[in-house]
N, C-alpha and C positions, 0 to 999 in steps of 0.2 A: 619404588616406582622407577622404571627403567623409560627416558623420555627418548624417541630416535630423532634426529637431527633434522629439522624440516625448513625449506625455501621458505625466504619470508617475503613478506607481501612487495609488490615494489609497483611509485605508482610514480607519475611525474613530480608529485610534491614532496617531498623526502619530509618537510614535518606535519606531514598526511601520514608518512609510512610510520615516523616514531610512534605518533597516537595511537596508530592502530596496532603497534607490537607492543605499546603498554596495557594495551586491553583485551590482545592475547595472553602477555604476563599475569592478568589477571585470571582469565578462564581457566590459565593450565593450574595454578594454584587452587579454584575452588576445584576445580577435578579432581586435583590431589587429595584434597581434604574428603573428599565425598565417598571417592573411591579408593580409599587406602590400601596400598598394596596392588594395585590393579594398573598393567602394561599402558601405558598411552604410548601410543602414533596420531601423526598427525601430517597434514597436509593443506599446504595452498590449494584452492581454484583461481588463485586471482583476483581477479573483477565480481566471483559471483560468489562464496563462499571461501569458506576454512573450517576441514575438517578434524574430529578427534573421534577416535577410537581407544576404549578400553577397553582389558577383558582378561578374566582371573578364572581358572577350570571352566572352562565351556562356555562362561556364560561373556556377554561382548555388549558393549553399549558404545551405541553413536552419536555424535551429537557433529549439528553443521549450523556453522554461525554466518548468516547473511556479512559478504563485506563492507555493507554500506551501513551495517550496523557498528562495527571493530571502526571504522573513519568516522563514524557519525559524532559531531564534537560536542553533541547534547549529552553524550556517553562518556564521561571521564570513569581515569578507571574506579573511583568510589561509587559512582553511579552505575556503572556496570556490577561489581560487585551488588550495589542492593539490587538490582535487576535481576541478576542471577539468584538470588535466594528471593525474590517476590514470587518469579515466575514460577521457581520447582522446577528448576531446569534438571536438577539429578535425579528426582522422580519424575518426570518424565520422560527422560534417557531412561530408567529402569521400566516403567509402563508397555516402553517401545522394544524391551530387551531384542536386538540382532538388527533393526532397524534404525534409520538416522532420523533424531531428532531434530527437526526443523527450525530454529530459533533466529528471529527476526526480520523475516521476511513479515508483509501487509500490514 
């Protein structure tokens, strides 16, 4: 898995920002597992999102994670982990293949 180097989140709280880059640590890990072998990029929005992209021959999967969900401190990262496999966040990233999967938003 080849990770490129992405801006991290930065907010007035600095242990707002840790939280939320250990529950990025978390996403980029079950990504890994899911999609083994498969390119991840990734990106800040900021305030509104953080995006990932993989993608192995052709085929490319999105996934964009609300940032008030990554800050959100109901969310640790064990709870985010069982979150991420309740939901089907990797099948549904596959479901959407070339489209970003919307994850935590309403």
């Amino acid at each position: 898995m080849i990770v490129s180097p992405v801006p991290t989140l930065r907010s007035r709280n600095e242990d707002s920002d840790l939280h939320a880059q250990a529950n990025l640590a978390v996403i980029r890990t079950y990504l890994h597992e899911q999609f083994e072998g498969c390119e991840m990029t990734e990106r800040s929005e900021g305030y509104v999102s953080h995006r990932f992209a993989l993608g192995e021959l052709g085929q490319r999967y999105k996934l964009a994670v609300a940032s008030s969900r990554l800050s959100d401190r109901d969310y640790t990262p064990a709870k985010m982990w069982q979150a991420l496999l309740r939901d089907k966040v990797a099948a549904r990233m596959s479901d959407k293949q070339g489209e970003h999967f919307f994850w935590g938003w309403g």
